[in-house]
N, C-alpha and C positions, 0 to 999 in steps of 0.2 A: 284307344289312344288317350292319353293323360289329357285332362279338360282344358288346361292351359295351353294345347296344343292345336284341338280340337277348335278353341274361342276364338285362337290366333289364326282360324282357316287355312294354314298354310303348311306345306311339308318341306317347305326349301324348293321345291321344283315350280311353285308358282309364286302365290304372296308370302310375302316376308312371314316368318314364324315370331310370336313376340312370346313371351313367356314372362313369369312376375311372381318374386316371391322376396325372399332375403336373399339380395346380392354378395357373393365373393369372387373375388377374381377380374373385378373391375376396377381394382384402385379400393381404395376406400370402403371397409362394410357399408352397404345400402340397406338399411332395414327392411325398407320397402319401396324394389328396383325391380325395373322392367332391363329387357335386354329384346334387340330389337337383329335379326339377321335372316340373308340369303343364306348364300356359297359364304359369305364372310358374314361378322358383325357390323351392322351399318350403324349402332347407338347403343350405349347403356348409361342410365343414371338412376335417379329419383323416380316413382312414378310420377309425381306431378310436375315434373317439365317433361313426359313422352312429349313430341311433336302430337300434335293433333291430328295429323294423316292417319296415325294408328291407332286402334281401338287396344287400350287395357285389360286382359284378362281380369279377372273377380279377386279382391283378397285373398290369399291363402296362406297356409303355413310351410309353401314350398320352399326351401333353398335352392336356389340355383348357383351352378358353380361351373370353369372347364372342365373341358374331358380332362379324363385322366390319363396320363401319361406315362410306362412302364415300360423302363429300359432292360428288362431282365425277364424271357417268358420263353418258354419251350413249346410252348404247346395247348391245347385244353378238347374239350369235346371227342376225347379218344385219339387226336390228333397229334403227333410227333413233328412240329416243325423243321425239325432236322434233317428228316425223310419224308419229306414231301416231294409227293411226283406230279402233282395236278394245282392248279392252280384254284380248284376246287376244295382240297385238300385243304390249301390254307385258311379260305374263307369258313368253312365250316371250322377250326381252331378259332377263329377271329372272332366268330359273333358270338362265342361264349364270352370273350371280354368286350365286345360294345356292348352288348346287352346290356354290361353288366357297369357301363360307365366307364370303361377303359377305351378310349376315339383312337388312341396310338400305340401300337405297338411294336418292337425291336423283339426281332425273333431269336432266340438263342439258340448254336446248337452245340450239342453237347460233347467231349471227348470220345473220339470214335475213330476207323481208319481214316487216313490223311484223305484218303480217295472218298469214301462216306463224305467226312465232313464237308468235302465241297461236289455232293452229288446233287446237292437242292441247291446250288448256286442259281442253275435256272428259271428254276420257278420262282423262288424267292425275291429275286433281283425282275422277275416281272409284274410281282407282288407291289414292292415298292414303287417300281416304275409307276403302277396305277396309281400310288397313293394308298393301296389297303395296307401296307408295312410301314415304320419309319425306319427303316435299316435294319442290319443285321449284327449279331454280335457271337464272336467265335469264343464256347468256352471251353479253352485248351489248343491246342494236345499238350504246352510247354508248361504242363503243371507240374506238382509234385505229387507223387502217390503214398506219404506220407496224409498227409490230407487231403484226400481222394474224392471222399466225400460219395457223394450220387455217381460222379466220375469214373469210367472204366481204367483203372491202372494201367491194364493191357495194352495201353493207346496210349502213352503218354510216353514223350519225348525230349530229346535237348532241343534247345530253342535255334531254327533255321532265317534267318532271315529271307534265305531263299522262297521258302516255304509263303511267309508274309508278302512278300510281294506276289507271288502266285494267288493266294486267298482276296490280295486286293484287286488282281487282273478279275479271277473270278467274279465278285460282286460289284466292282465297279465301283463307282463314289455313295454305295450306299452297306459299306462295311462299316458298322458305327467303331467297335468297340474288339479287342482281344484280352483275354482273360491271360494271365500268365504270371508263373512264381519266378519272381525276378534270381534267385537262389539258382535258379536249375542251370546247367551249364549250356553255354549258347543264350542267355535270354540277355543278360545286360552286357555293355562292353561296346566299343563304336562301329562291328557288325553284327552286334546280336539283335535278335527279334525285336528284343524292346525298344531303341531306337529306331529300328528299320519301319515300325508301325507307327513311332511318330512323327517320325517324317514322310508318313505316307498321310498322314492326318488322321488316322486309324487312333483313336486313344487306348494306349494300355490303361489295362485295370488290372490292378493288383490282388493274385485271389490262389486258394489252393496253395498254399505257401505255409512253408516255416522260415522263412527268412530272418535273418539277424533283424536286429532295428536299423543298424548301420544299413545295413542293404536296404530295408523297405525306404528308408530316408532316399538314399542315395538314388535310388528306381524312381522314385517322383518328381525328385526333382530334375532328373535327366527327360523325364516326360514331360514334364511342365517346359522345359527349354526347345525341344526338338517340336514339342506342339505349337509353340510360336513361331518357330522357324518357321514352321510347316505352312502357318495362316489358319490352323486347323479348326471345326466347327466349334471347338471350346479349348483356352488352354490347361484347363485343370482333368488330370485323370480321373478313372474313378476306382473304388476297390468294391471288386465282386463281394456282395453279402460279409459286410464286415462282422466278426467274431466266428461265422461260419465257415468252417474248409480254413482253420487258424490253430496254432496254437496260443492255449488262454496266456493271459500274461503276467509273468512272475515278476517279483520285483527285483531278483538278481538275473534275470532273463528273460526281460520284455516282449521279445520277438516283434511281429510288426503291426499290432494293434497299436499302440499306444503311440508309433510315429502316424498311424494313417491320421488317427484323432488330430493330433497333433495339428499335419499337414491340414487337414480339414478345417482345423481351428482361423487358422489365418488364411484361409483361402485359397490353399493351394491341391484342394482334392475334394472329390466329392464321393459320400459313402451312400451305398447301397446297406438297406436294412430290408432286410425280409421278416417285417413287425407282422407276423400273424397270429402270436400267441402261443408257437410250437418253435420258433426256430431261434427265438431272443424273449428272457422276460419281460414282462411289461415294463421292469425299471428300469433296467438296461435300455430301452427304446423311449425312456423319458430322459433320460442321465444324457444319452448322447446328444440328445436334441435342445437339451438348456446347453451341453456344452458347446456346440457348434454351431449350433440353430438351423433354421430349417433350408437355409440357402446353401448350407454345405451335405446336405442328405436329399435322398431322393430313395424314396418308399418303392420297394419293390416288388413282387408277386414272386418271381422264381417257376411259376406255374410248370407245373407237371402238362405234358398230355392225358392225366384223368382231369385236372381242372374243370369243374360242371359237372359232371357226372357221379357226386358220391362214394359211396363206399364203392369202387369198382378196382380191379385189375386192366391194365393194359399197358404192353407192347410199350418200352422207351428205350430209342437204341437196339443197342445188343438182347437186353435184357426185357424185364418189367416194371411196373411202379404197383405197387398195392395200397389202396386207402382205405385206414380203418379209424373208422374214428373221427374222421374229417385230418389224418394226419399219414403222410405219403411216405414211405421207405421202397428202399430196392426191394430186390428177390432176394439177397443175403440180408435183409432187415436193416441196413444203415438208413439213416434219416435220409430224404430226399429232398426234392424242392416241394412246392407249395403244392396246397391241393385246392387253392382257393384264387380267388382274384382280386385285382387292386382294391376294389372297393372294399372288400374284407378287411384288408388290410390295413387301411383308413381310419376303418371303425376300430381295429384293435388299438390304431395307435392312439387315437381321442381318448376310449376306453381306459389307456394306462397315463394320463393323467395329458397330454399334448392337448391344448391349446385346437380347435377348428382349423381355423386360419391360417396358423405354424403346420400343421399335418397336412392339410390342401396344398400348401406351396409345393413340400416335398413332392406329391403326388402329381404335381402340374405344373410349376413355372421351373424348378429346378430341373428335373430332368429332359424339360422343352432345352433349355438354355444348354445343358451338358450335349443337347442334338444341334444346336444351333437353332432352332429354328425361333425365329421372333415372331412367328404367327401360332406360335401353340402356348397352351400355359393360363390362360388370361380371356377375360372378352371385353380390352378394350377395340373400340372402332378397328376395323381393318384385320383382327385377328379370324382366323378359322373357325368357322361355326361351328363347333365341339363343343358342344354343352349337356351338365346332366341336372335334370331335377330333380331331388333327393327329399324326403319327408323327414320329419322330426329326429328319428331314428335314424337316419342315415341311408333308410333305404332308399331303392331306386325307382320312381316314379317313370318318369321318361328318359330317352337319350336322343339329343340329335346330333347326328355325324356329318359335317360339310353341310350342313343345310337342313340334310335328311332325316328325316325319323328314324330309327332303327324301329322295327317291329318289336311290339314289346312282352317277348315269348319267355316264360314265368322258367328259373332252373336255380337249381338249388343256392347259387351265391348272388342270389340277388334280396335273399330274406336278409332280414339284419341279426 
């Protein structure tokens, strides 16, 4: 157990856990700030105003920060969240990202039969029910197979609204998110999918597309309206792994990078970046984040089910994922999603020149906010005891989830 943990006597199940390092995620950097919680955060400030009720861990050179938060993941520890049949299943994907500093996660599952994608409806939605998910997020079938991407083409479809409403019976109020190329026939229009999800409170995200700009424009903003109608948990969309599953953008033919930015810009969208080092340059992941800043982005994993596990092959979908390298592609060699976890991710983004501070947001209060939730992201009073304590390097010392310690069992994405 991290000593800070160990001082504070407590695991969340009995006395309070107090932890103490350099604060973020409380307001204001703390150089040197204690954070004080159960089930929730009951304090955080200065150490020298802690109440006196509680004993001070010892100086150190720990950061403490939120959990992290990662709206975009498939899977990890050989685990396919998409096909999961046990609720077991899930947990063992899961604790490859608390371990690893990631307290929340939205499961994604990937293009596959209409019947497949909502066969883990069950388990999933009892997932979150517990609390071990924060929702779900469907990516596809209403893509393009122009940019396929990791994507089975096979599966992929005109946009039903019928369909949407189905997927939202299925998981219930805990479907975050639909991925979908507003291009594809059926997706935009007053019964197509894309409004049918936001008036379900579902937010589309923009993704797997060659769409005009005129059209990427015109899908956001038709999202951004039917999300307010809706009351929905955030009004702003988001676009799946922007620059990924895109065409790059010309200057006599932009396509919809340059609106998503755009929309981003002023607030009206929030981007998904999968900054690991393999799937955006590092300046690319600097450039977008002076231009938006970090309240319009939200840092993602994209995690494979090898995630944790190394160079391995395993089972995704129909197919496999293969990692060599620390770098994932299908069985036909297209690039994949991540082989790594948020925290990875974190570090690449600091790494390519982002600010601490400005990259933690991404990773914790923005994508809490795109879920609605005003208890994740942060540890001021009253927020959900999600916290990681991280060394010099960014690595991961301790994690506590709701309270609890996660056990703190050593796998490959937890080095720096």
């Amino acid at each position: 157990m991290d000593r800070d943990l160990e001082g504070s006597g407590g695991t969340g199940r009995g006395r309070p856990v107090v932890l103490r390092g350099r604060l973020l995620g409380a307001g204001p950097e703390v150089a040197d700030g204690c954070v004080v919680a159960g089930e929730r955060v009951l304090w955080s400030g200065p150490s020298g105003s802690l109440p006196p009720v509680f004993v001070a861990p010892p100086v150190s050179d720990d950061v403490v920060v939120p959990g992290l938060v990662d709206l975009h993941c498939h899977g990890g520890g050989g685990v396919d969240l998409g096909s999961v049949r046990s609720t077991g299943d899930v947990r063992r994907a899961l604790e490859v990202h608390w371990r690893s500093g990631t307290t929340s996660v939205v499961a994604s599952v990937m293009t596959a039969r209409w019947v497949h994608m909502l066969g883990a409806a069950t388990v999933l939605t009892a997932a979150a029910e517990r609390g071990d998910l924060a929702g779900v997020h469907l990516e596809g079938p209403f893509l393009s197979p122009h940019h396929a991407g990791a994507q089975d083409g096979r599966f992929m479809r005109p946009g039903s609204a019928r369909s949407v409403h189905e997927a939202a019976d299925a998981f219930g109020g805990h479907l975050v998110s639909m991925t979908m190329a507003p291009e594809v026939p059926g997706v935009l229009g007053q019964d197509g999918a894309w409004s049918a999800a936001g008036l379900l409170g579902v937010l589309p995200s923009l993704g797997h597309t060659r769409a005009s700009a005129d059209t990427a424009r015109a899908a956001l903003e038709q999202a951004r309206s039917d999300l307010a109608a809706a009351g929905a948990r955030s009004t702003r969309p988001t676009v799946t792994h922007l620059f990924n599953g895109m065409p790059v953008p010309h200057h006599r033919d932009p396509g919809p990078v340059l609106e998503c930015l755009a929309a981003a810009g002023r607030g009206a969208a929030v981007l998904e970046l999968v900054a690991d080092g393999v799937h955006l340059a590092p300046q690319t992941v600097r450039a977008v984040l002076e231009m938006v800043g970090p309240r319009s982005v939200a840092l993602v994993s994209d995690a494979t089910p090898a995630a944790g596990l190394g160079d391995r092959e395993v089972p995704w979908g129909e197919g496999v994922v293969r990692v060599r390298d620390g770098v994932a592609r299908t069985g036909c060699g297209a690039l994949a999603g991540g082989a790594s976890t948020l925290i990875d991710v974190l570090r690449s983004t600091v790494r390519s020149g982002v600010p601490l501070v400005e990259a933690l947001r991404s990773a914790t209060a923005t994508p809490a906010r795109v879920l609605g939730r005003a208890d994740l992201g942060h540890l001021r009073p009253g927020a959900k005891a999600d916290m990681v304590v991280l060394g010099p390097e960014l690595e991961v010392r301790s994690v506590v989830r709701g309270g609890v310690v996660v056990p703190p069992v050593e796998h490959e994405n937890m080095r720096p």
